[in-house]
MIFIBA-511019 format. One record per residue: residue in one letter; chain; x, y, z of N, C-alpha, C in turn. Coordinates in pm, whole numbers, plus 50000, padded with zeros to 5 digits. Example, Ala and Ser with C-alpha at 12.3 -4.5 7.8 and 13.67 -1.06 7.14 Angstrom:
  code  unit  n.east  n.north   n.up  ca.east  ca.north  ca.up  c.east  c.north   c.up
     a     A   51319    49431  50780    51230     49550  50780   51320    49670  50780
     s     A   51285    49775  50708    51367     49894  50714   51290    50003  50787
This chain:
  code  unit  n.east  n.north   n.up  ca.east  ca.north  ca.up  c.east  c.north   c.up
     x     A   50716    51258  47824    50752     51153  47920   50849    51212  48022
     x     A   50819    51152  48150    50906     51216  48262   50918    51152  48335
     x     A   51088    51135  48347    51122     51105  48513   51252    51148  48531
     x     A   51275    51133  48688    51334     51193  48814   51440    51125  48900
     x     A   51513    51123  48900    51569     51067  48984   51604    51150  49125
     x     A   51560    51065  49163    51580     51118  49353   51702    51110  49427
     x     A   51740    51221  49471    51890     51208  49563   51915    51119  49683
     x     A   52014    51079  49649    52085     50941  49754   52058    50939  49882
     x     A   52029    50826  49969    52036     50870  50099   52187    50889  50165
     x     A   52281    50770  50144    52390     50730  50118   52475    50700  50000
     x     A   52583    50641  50079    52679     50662  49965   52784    50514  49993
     x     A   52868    50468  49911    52955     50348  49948   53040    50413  50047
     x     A   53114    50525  50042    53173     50610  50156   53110    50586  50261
     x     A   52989    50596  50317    52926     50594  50446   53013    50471  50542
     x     A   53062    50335  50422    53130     50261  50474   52994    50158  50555
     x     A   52897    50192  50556    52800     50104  50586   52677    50044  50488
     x     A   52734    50048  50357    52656     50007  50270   52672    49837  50257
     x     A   52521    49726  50233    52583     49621  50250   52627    49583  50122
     x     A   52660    49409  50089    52719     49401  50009   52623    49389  49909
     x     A   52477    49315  49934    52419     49328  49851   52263    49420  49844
     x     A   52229    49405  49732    52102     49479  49790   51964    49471  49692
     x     A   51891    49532  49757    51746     49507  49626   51669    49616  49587
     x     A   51572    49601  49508    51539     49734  49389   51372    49680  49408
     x     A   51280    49754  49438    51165     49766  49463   51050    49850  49361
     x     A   50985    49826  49291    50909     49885  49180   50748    49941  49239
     x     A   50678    50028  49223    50569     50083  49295   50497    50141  49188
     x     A   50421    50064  49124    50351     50120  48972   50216    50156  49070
     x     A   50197    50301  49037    50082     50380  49095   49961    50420  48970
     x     A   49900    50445  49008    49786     50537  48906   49845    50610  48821
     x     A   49930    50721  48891    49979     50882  48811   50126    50876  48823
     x     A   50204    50762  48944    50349     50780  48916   50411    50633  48954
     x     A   50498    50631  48924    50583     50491  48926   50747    50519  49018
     x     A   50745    50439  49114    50864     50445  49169   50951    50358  49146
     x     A   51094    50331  49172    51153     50249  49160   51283    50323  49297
     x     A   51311    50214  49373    51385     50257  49470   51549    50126  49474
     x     A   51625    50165  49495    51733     50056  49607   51780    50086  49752
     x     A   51761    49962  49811    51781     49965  49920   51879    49837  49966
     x     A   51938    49886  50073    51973     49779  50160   51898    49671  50261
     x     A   51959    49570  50287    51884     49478  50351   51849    49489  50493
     x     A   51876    49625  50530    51786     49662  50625   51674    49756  50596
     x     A   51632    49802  50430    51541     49867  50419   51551    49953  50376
     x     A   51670    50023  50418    51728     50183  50396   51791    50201  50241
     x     A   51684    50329  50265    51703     50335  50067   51807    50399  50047
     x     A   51857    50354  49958    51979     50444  49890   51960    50540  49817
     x     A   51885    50502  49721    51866     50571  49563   51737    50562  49546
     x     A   51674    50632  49408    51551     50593  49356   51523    50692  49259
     x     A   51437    50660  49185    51399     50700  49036   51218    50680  49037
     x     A   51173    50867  48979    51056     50859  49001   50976    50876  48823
     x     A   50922    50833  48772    50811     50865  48666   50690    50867  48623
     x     A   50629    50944  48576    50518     50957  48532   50442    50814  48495
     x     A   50333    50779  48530    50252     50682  48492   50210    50646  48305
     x     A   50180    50765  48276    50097     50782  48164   49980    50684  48140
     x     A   49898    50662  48234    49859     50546  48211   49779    50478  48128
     x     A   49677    50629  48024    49634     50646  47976   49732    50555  47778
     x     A   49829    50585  47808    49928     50543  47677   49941    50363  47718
     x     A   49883    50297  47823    49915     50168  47805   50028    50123  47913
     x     A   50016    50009  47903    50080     49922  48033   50242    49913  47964
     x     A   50243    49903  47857    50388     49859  47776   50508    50004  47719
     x     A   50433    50117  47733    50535     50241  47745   50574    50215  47884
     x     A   50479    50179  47966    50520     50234  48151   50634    50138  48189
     x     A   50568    50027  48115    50700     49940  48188   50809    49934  48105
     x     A   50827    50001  47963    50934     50013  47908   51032    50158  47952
     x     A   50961    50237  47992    51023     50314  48093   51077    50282  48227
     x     A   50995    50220  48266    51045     50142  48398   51188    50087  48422
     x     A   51169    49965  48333    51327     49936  48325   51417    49993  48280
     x     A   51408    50097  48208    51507     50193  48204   51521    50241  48331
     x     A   51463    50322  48369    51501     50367  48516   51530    50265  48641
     x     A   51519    50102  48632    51570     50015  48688   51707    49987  48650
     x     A   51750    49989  48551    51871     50002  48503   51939    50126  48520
     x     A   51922    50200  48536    51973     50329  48559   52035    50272  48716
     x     A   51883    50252  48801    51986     50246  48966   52070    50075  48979
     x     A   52024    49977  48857    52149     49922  48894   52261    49932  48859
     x     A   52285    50010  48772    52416     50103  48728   52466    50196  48837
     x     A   52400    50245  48905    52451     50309  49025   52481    50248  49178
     x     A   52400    50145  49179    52419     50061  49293   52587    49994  49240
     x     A   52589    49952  49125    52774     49891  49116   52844    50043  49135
     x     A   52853    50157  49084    52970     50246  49052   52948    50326  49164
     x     A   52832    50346  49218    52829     50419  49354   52786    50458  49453
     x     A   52731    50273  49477    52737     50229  49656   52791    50099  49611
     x     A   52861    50019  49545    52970     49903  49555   52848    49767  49627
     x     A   52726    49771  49583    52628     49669  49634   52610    49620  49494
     x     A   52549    49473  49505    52487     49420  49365   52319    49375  49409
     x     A   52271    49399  49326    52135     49353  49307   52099    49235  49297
     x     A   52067    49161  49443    52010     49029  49415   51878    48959  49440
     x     A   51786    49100  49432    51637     49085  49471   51537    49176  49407
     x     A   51458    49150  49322    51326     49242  49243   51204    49196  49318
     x     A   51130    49347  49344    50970     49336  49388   50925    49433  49331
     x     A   50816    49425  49302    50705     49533  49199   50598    49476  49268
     x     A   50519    49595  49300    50366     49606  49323   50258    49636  49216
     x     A   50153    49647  49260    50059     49766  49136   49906    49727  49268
     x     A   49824    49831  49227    49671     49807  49290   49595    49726  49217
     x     A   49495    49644  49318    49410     49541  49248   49469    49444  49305
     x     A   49414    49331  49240    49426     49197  49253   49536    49131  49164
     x     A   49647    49098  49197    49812     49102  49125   49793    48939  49207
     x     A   49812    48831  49130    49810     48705  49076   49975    48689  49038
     x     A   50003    48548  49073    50186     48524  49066   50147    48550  48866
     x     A   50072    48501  48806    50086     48531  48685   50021    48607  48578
     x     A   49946    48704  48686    49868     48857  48592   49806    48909  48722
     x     A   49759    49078  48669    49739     49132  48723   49579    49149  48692
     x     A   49492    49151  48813    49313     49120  48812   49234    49236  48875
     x     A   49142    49317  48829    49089     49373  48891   49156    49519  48941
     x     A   49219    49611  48825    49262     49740  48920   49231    49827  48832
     x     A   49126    49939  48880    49063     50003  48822   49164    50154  48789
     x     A   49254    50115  48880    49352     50282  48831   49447    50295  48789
     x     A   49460    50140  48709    49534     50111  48562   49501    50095  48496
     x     A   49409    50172  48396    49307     50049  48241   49416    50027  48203
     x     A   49401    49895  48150    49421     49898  48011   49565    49763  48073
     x     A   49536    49736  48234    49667     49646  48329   49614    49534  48343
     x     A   49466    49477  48297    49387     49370  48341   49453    49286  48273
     x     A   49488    49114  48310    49530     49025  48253   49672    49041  48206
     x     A   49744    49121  48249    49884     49170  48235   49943    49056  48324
     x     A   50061    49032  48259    50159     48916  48329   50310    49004  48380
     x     A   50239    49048  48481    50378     49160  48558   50517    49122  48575
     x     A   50497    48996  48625    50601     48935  48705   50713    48884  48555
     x     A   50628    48842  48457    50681     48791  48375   50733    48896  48262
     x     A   50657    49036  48250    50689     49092  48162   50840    49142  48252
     x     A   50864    49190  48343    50916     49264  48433   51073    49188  48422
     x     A   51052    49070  48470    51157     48981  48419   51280    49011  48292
     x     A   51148    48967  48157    51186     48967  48017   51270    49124  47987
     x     A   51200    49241  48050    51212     49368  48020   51377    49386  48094
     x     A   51372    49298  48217    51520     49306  48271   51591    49193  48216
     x     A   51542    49098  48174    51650     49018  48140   51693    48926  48340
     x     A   51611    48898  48355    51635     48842  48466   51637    48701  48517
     x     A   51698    48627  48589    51691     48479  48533   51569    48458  48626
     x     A   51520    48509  48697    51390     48445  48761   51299    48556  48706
     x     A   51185    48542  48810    51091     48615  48779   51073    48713  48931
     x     A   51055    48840  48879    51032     48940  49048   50941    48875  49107
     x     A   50933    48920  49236    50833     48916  49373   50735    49032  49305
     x     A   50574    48977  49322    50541     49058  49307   50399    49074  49363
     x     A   50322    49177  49383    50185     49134  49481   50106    49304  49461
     x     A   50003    49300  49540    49891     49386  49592   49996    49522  49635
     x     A   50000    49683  49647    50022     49745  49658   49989    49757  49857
     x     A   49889    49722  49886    49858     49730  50054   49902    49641  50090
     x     A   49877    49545  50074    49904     49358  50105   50092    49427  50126
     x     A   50155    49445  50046    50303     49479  50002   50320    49574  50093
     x     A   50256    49667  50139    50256     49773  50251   50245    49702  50384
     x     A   50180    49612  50408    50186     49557  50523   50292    49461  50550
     x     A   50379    49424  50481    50482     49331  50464   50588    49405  50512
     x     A   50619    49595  50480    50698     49715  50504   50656    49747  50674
     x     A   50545    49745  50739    50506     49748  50883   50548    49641  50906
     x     A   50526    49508  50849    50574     49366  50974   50706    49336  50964
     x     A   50771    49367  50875    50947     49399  50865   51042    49505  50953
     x     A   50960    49595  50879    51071     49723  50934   50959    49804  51042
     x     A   50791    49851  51056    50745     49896  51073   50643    49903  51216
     x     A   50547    49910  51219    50470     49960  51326   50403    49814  51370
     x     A   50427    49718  51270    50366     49555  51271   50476    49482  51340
     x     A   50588    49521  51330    50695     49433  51352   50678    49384  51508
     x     A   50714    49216  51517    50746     49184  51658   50576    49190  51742
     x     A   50446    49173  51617    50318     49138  51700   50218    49018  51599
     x     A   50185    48961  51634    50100     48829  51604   49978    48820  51667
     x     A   49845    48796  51588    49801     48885  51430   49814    49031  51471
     x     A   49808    49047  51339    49805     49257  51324   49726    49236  51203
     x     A   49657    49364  51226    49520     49397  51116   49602    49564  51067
     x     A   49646    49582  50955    49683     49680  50849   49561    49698  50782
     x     A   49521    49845  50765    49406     49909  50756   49458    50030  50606
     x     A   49448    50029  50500    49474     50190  50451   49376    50230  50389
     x     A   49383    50385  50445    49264     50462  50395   49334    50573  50273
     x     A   49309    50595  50167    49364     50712  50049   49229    50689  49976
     x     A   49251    50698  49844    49171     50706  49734   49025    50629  49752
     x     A   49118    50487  49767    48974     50366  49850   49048    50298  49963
     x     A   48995    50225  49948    49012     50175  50109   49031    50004  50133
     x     A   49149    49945  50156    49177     49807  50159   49233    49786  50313
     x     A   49290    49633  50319    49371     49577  50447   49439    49447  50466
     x     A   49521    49441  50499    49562     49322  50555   49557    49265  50631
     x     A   49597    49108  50695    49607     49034  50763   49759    48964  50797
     x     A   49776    48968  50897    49990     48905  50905   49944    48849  50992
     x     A   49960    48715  51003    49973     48619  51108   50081    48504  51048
     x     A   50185    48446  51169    50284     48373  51216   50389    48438  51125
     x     A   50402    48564  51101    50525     48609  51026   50510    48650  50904
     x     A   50344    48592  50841    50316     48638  50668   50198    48743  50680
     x     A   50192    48753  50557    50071     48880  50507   49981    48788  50444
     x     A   49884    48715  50516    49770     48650  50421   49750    48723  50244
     x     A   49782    48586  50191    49695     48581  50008   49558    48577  50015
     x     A   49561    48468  50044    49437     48411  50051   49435    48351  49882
     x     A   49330    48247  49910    49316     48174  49794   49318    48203  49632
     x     A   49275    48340  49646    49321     48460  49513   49364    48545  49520
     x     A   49437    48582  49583    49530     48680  49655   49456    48812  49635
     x     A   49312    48779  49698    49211     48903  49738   49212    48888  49837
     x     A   49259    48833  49960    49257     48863  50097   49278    49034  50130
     x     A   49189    49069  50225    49207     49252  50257   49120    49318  50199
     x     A   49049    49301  50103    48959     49348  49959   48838    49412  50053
     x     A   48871    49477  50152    48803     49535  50269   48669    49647  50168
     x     A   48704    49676  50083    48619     49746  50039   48468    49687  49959
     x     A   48450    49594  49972    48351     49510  49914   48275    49416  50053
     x     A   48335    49493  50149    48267     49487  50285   48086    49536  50285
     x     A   47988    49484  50304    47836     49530  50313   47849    49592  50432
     x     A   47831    49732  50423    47825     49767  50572   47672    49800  50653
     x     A   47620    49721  50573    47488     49694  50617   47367    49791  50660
     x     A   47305    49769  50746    47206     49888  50782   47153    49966  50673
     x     A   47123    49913  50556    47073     49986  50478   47159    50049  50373
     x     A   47325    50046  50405    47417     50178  50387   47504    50089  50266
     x     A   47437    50151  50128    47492     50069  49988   47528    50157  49896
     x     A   47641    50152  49901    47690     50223  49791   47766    50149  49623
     x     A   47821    50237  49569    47757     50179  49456   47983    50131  49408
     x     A   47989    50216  49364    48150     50244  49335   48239    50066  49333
     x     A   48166    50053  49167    48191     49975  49166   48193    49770  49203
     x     A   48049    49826  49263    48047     49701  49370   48150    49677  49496
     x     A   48153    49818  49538    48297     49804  49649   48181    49896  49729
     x     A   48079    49851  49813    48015     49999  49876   48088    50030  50017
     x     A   48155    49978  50095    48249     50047  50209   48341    50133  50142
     x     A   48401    50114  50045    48480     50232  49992   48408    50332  49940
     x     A   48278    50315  49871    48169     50439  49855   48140    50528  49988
     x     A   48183    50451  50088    48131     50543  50206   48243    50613  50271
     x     A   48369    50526  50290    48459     50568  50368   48604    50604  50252
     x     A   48594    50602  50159    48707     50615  50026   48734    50738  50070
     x     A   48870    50796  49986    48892     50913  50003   48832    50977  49895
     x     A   48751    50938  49795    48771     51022  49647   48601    51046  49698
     x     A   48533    50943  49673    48417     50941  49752   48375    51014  49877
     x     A   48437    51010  49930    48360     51066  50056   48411    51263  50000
     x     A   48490    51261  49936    48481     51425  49912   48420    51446  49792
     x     A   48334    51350  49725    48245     51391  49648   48088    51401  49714
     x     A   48057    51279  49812    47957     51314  49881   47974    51395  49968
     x     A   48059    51467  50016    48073     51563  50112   48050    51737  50030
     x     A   48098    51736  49890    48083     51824  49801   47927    51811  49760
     x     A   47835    51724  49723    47731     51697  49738   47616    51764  49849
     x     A   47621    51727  49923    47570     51774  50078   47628    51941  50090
     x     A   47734    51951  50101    47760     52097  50154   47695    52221  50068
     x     A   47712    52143  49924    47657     52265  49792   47800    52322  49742
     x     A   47914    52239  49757    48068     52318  49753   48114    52245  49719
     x     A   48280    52260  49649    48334     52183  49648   48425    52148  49730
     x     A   48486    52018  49755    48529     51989  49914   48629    51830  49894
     x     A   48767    51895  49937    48841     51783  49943   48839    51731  50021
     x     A   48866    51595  50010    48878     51500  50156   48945    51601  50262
     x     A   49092    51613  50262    49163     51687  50356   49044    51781  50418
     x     A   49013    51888  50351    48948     52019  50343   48789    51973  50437
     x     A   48739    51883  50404    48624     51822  50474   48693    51787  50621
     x     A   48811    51713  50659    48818     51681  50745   48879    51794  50844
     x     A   48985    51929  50799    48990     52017  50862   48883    52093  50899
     x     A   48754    52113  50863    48626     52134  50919   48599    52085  51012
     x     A   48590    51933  51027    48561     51865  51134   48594    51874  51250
     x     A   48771    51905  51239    48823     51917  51348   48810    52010  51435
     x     A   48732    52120  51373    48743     52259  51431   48613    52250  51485
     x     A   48500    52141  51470    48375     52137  51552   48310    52260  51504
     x     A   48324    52340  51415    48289     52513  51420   48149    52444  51301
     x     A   48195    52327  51216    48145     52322  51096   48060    52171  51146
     x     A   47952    52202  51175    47840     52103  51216   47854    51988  51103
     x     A   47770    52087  50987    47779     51955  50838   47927    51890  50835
     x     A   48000    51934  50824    48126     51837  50796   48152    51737  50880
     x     A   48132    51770  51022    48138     51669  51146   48067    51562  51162
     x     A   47902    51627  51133    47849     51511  51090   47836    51402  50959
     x     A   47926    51425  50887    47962     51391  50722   48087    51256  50763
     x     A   48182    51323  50865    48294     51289  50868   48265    51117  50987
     x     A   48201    51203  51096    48113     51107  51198   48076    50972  51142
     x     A   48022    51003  51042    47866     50890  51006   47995    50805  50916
     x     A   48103    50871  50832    48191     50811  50779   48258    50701  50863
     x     A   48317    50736  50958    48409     50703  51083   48309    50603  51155
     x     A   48185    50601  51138    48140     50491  51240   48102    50365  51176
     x     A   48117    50393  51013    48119     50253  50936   48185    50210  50906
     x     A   48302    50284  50931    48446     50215  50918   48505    50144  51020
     x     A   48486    50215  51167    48511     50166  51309   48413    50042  51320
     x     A   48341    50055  51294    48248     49907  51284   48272    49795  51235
     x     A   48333    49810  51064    48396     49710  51003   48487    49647  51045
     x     A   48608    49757  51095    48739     49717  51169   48699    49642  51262
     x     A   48584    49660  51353    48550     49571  51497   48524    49450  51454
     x     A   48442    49437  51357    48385     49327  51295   48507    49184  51229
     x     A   48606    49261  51177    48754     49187  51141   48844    49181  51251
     x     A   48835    49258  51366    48882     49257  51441   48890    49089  51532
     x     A   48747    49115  51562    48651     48998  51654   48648    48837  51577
     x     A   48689    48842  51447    48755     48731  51398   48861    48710  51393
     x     A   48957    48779  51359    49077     48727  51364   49182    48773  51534
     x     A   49169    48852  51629    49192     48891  51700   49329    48971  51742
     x     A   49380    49066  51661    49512     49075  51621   49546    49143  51791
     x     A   49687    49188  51732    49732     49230  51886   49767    49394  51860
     x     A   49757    49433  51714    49769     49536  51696   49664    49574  51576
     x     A   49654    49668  51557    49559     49738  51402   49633    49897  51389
     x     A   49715    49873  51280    49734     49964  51221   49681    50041  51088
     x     A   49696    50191  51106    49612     50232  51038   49686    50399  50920
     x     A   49696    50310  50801    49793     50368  50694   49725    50388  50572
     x     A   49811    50516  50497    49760     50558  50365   49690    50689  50356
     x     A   49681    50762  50291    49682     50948  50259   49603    51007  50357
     x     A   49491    50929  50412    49370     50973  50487   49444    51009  50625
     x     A   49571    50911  50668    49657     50947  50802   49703    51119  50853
     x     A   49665    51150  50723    49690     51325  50769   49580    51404  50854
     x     A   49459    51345  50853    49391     51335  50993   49378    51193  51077
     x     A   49511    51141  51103    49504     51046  51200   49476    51076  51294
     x     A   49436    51216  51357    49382     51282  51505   49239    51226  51509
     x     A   49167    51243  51399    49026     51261  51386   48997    51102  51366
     x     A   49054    51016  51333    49045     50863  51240   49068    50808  51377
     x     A   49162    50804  51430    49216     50680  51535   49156    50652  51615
     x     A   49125    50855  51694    49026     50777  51825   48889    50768  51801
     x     A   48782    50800  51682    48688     50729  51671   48706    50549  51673
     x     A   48843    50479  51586    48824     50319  51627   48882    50283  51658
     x     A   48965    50337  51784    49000     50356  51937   48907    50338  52021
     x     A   48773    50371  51991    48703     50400  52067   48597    50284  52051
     x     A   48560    50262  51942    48512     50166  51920   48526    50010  51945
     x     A   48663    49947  51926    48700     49851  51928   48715    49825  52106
     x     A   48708    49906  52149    48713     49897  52312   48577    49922  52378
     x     A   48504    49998  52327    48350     49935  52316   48281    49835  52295
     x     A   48312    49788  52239    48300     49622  52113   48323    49529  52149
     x     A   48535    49497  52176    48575     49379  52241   48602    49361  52333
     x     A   48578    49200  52370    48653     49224  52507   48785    49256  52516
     x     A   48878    49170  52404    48996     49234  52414   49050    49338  52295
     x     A   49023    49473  52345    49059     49537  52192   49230    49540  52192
     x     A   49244    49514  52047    49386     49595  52032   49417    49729  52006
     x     A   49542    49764  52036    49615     49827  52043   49572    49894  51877
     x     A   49593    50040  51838    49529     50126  51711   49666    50218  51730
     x     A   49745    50156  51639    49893     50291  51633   49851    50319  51427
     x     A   49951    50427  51451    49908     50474  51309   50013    50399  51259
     x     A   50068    50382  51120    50188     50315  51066   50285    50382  51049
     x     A   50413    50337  51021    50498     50380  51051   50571    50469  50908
     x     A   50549    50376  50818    50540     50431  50677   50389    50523  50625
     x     A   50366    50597  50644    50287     50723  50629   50311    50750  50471
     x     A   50401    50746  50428    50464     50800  50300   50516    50666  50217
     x     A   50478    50690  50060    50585     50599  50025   50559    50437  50090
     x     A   50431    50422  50148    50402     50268  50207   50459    50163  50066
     x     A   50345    50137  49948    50372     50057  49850   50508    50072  49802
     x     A   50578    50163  49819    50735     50151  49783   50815    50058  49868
     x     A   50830    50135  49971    50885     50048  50115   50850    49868  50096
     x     A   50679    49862  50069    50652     49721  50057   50678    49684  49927
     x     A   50726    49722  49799    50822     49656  49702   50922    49617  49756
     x     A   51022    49694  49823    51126     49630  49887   51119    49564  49960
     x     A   51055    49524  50074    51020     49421  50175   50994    49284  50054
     x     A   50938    49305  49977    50895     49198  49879   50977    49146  49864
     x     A   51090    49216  49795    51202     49152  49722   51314    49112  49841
     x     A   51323    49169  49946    51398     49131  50068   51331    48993  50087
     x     A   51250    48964  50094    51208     48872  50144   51143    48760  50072
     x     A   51176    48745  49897    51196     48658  49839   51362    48629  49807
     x     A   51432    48751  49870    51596     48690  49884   51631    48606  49956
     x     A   51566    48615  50099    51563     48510  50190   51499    48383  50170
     x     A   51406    48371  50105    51333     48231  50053   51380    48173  49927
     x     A   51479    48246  49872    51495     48209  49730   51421    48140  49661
     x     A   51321    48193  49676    51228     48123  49572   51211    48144  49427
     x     A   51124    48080  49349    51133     48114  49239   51052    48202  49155
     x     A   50944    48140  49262    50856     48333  49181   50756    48361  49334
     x     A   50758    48449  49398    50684     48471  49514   50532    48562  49507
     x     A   50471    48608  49575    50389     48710  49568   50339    48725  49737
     x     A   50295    48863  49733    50257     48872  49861   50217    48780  50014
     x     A   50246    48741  50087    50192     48582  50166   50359    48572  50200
     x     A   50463    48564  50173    50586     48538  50195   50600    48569  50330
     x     A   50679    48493  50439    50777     48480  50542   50838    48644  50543
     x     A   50873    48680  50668    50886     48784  50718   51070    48722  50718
């Protein structure tokens, strides 16, 4: 078992630490974060560990709060803030009272997050808690590349491929807090993939598309590695691999676009390391398409998105004081 704790950004010395502050949880596939920050965002501290995910949902989160306790032990003795806000994410479909549908946690289905998370801290409410992207887009319309526009369409591309919706200040739930579930998009024309019953993420995923790209070439071929081909135009197959990818994705986006009509579309998550090659294909598109396209900036959180949006979570069930929140919350 392993974890890390990560060096401070600050310190109570800085003399600009506030008085209070909140602790943000980011349960991943392979690692688990836990951060504190101030109520402008800015992290202080944080503590990183191993997933294990394979050992079960109830080692991870019994590790967890240990290492949540760890930084609220350090937030009193050294940055002089108290903790008056919890948010935890995870992928899938995360329900105010279990977690539905996330394939890169077995063993997390029907898990009661909010509630175990609580009990494990001893907390008199229950955390904020929601969707890992959904929670990322909450980190852009707060602190980020969303902030200060009405609607904005949040796009992330990594492993698979989801999105959001923020209009009048929130991050759409939607009625099962599957709003964004972009990957179960038909992208029609024939073009069906299988992965799960999610076929837009069969096409445009990150794990996927460098297995069909390893497929086709006769090689093996990482996403990254496929797309530095592309760029260099030198490598025909990859371009056209990468192309045919990019135009069912730019399509979809147009397609969500032209309903909801945002004023921005941002576009976040591991795949941004060719944001050269990604943007202006649906850049290009959406201004083809609509009459009024928006604006395509990349996000601002590149790194560390679902972390950032734990904390936005919990910032922003401090402000609502509510009693148990999940993604959809007031900005």
């Amino acid at each position: 078992m392993k974890w890390e704790r990560q060096a401070a950004v600050g310190t109570a010395a800085d003399g600009a630490a506030a008085a209070v502050a909140a602790i943000g949880i980011d349960f991943g596939g392979t690692k688990i974060e836990a951060a504190l920050a101030r109520p402008d965002g800015t992290l202080l501290d944080r503590e990183r560990l191993d997933t294990e995910a394979h050992r079960g949902p109830r080692q991870a989160l019994e590790r967890t709060a240990d290492a949540v306790r760890r930084l609220e032990a350090r937030a009193r003795e050294t940055y002089g803030v108290t903790v008056t806000g919890y948010g935890a994410v995870a992928p899938g479909i995360v329900q105010s009272d279990r977690i539905l549908l996330t394939p890169n946690l077995p063993g997390w289905e029907d898990l009661a997050l909010a509630a175990e998370v609580q009990r494990l801290l001893g907390l008199d409410r229950p955390p904020a808690v929601g969707n890992d992207v959904r929670a990322g887009a909450l980190a852009e319309l707060r602190f980020g590349a969303l902030r200060g526009t009405d609607p904005g369409l949040y796009v992330s591309l990594g492993t698979g491929v989801s999105a959001a919706v923020t209009i009048g200040g929130r991050v759409l739930a939607g009625a099962n807090q599957a709003a964004g579930e972009i990957a179960y998009i038909d992208p029609g024309a024939g073009r069906h993939g299988d992965s799960a019953g999610a076929p837009l993420e069969e096409i445009i995923g990150g794990r996927a598309l460098g297995e069909r790209a390893s497929a086709l070439l006769g090689e093996t071929v990482t996403t990254a590695e496929l797309f530095a081909r592309a760029r260099t135009g030198s490598d025909s197959a990859a371009r056209t691999i990468v192309n045919d990818a990019l135009a069912v994705l730019a399509r979809s986006i147009a397609n969500i676009a032209a309903l909801i009509d945002p004023e921005v579309v941002v576009i976040g998550g591991g795949m941004m390391a060719s944001a050269d090659v990604i943007i202006p294909v649906i850049r290009k598109r959406l201004t083809d398409t609509l009459p009024f396209p928006p604006r395509v900036a990349p996000a601002h959180f590149t790194r560390d998105a679902s972390l950032h949006g734990a904390i936005a979570l919990a910032l922003s069930s401090q402000s609502e004081k509510s009693q148990l929140t999940t993604v959809g919350c007031r900005v």
